[in-house]
C-alpha positions in Angstrom: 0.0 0.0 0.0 1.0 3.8 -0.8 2.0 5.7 2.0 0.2 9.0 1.7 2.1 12.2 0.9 1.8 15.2 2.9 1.3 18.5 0.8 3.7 21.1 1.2 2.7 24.5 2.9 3.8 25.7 -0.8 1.2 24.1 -2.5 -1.9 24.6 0.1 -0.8 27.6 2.4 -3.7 28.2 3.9 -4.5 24.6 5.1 -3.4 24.5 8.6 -5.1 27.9 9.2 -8.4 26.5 7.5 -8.1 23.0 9.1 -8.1 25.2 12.8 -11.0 27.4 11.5 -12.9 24.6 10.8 -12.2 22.4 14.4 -13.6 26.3 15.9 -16.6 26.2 13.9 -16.7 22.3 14.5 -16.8 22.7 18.6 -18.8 26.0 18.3 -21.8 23.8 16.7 -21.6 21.0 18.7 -20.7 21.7 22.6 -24.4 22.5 23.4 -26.1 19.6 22.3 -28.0 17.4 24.2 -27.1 13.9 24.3 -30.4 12.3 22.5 -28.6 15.2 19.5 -25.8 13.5 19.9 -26.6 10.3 19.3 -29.7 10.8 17.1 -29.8 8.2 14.1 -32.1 9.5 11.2 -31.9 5.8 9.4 -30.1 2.7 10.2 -27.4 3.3 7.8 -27.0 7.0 9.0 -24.2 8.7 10.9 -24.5 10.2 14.4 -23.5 13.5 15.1 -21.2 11.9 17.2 -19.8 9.8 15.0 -19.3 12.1 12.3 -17.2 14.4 14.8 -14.9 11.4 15.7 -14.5 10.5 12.1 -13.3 14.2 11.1 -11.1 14.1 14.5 -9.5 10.5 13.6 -8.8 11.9 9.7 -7.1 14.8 11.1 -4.7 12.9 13.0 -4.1 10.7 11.0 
């Protein structure tokens, strides 16, 4: 398997600054809702809020 190759600040300059705008905006949304928000499934082969938001936090460690 390819490893994956990590842009350079060159080519996407902005990134790191948008990447940390976007976790703000993230938290901003979520932090005040309720746990039954949280956790609400719309359909069986829907995403929770919750697990969307450890999703986007496991890509951007990765």
């Amino acid at each position: 398997m390819d490893s994956l190759t990590i842009p350079s600040p060159r080519i996407f300059p902005n990134i790191h600054d948008k990447m940390s705008r976007t976790c703000t905006e993230l938290t901003r949304e979520v932090e005040n809702l309720t746990d039954a928000q949280w956790n609400f499934r719309e359909a069986p082969d829907r995403w929770t809020i919750d697990e969307i938001v450890e999703h986007t936090g496991l890509w951007e460690i990765a």
